[in-house]
Each structure stands twice: as C-alpha cells, then as structure tokens.
N, C-alpha and C positions, 0 to 999 in steps of 0.2 A: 117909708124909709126904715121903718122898726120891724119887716118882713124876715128877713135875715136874721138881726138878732134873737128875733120872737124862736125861729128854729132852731138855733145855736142853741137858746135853754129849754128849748123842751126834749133835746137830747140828754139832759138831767133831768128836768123837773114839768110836773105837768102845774099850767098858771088856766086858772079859767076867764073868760071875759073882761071882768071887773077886778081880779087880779094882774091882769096884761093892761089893761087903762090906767090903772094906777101904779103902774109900774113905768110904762110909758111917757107918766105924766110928769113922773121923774126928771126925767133924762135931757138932754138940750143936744141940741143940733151941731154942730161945727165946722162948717169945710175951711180947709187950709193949702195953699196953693204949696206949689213945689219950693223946699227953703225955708217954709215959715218955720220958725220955731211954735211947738207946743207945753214945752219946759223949758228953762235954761237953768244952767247949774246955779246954784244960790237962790233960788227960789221955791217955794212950797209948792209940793203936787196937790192939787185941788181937787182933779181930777180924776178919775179912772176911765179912759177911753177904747171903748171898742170901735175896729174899724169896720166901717160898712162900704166901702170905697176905698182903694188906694194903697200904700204900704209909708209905713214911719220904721225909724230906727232910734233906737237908745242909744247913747254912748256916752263916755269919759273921754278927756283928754288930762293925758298925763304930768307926770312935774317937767318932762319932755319935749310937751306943747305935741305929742303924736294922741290924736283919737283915737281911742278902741270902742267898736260894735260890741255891745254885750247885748244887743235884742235887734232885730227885723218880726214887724210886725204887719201882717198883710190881711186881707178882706176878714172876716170872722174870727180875729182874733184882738188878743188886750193888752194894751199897752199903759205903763205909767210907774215913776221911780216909787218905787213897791213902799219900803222906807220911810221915804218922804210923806207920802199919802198917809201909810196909815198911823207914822210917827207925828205929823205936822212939823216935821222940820227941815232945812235946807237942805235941797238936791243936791244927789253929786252927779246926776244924769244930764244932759240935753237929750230934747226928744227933738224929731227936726221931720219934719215929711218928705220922703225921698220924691214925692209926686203928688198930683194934686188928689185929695183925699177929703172924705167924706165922715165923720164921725157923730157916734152917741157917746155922749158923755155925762157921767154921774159924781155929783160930789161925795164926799167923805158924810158929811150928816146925812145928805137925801140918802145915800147907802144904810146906814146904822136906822133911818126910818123907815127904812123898804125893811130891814130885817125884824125889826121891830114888828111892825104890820103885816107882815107875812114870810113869817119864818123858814119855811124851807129855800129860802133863798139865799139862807145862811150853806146850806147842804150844795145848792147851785153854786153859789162863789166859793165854796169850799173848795170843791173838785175843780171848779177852773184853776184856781191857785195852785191844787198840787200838779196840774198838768205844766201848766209854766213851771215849778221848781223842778219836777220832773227833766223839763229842754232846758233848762238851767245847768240842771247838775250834769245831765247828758255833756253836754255841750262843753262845761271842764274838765270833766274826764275826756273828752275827745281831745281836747288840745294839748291835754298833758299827755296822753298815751301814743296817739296818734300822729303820722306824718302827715305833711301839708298835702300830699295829695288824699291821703285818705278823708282829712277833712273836706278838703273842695269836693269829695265826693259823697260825702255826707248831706252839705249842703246842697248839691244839684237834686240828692231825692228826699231831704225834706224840703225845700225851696223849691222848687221846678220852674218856679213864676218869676224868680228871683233873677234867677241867673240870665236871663235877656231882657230886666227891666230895670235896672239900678246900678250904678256904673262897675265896673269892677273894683276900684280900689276901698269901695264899701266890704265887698265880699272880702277883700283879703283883710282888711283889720277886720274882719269877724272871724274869719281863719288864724286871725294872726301870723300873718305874713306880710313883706312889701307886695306889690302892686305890681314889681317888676315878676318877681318870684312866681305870680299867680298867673301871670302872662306866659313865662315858662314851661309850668305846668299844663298851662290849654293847648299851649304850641305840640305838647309831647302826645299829651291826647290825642288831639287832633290828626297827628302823621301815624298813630296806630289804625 
C-alpha cells in the first residue's frame, strides 16, 4: 500500500531502506467509505492524509449554511485542515470522502519525529506544502479574475478525473457557482 507514496517522495527526496521502514512505520492505514467524514469542523486535525485510493474534499459552510470546496484531493496527493494540524486547534474545515478511499495517514508528533530522525524530510514536506499553497493561491486568483467558465475550464485540466467522478454541484462550489449555473455552462459547451 506505501508503493505510491514511496514514489510521490522520491520525486524530492531519496529515503534508503531503513529510512522508508521507518518511515512506513509511521503511518497508519485508513479506508473510509463514500460520506464518512475525516474532519468535522470543531475538531483538531490530528492528521495529515495522503490519498492512496480515491478523492476527499475540504470544505466550509458558511454563516449561510451554503458549503464551499476549498480543496479536492485525489490518489497522490494531501489533504488535511493545514491550521488546525499544525496549530492544534479547532477546524474550520470538514473533510468528507467524495468516494470510497484508501489513505496513509500521519500524526502531527510522528511527523515532528520523522523530521527529527531524518531530516531532509523536512525539505520533502517543505515543497509538498509550497505546492498546495502554490493551487491555493492559484485557485483565488482564478476566482477573483476569472469567469465561471474560465474556471470550469481550469478545473477539467487540472482535475480530468474529477469531472466524471463527483457530482457536479461539488465542482460548482469549488467554482464558485450554483449547480444550476454549471449545468449551463456544459450545456453551452457541449452544442459547440
């Protein structure tokens, strides 16, 4: 099961044998069927989860009671309220698995002991981090500059997996749009 993440970090960093063992030894397993939660808002991230299996999504809900997607996270990549984890204090995320999914998962100490123990793993989570803040910042500046179809076409080429695996009105609060809105826009697509 640790095949996939093992090459995720050796596109940073090279781990030899008895560095990948104890690295591995880390980590704990987790599958979570479609629905579960793996956060809820008021609760501590304990967590930081890579998915090896399947796609989750981050979100808020508003003083509105409307949910916004502020993350989709699918096979090889990391999900968890950022904040929360490495602040230790209450979520303002739910995490929810859009599908049934498979994860590695590491706590906040076992992490601070992996770095501890072998440092350039500091250098590994470094850069996966700036990569997320990277699709972060991306991704606000898309919403504030960009029209909704420009976004929905953002998404189809960085998501490609997305867009026929998770209902659409996921996509559209992650657009930021209604649901109806986003149906519009495929409809227009689609007759060109």
């Amino acid at each position: 099961m640790h095949e996939l993440l093992i090459k995720h970090i050796s596109n940073y960093i090279r781990l030899d044998k008895e560095e990948t063992n104890y690295f591995t030894s880390l980590l704990r397993n987790r599958k979570v069927k479609k629905g579960d939660f793996l956060l809820r808002r008021g609760e501590t991230a304990r967590y930081d989860s890579y998915v090896d299996k399947g796609c989750l999504k981050a979100s808020f809900i508003d003083k509105n009671g409307e949910e916004h997607v502020v993350q989709f996270a699918e096979e090889n990549s990391w999900i968890t309220d950022y904040d929360s984890f490495t602040n230790s204090t209450p979520s303002n995320l739910e995490i929810v698995a859009l599908v049934d999914s498979e994860l590695l998962q590491i706590e906040h100490d076992r992490l601070a002991q992996l770095f501890e123990r072998i440092p350039k793993f500091e250098r590994f989570y470094r850069l996966v981090k700036e990569q997320h803040y990277i699709s972060l910042y991306c991704c606000l500046i898309s919403l504030l500059s960009n029209s909704a179809e420009e976004r929905y076409q953002v998404v189809k080429q960085k998501y490609p997996m997305l867009i026929n695996r998770i209902p659409q009105h996921q996509i559209a609060s992650f657009i930021g749009i209604s649901p109806e809105y986003l149906s519009r826009i495929r409809s227009r697509k689609a007759s060109l």
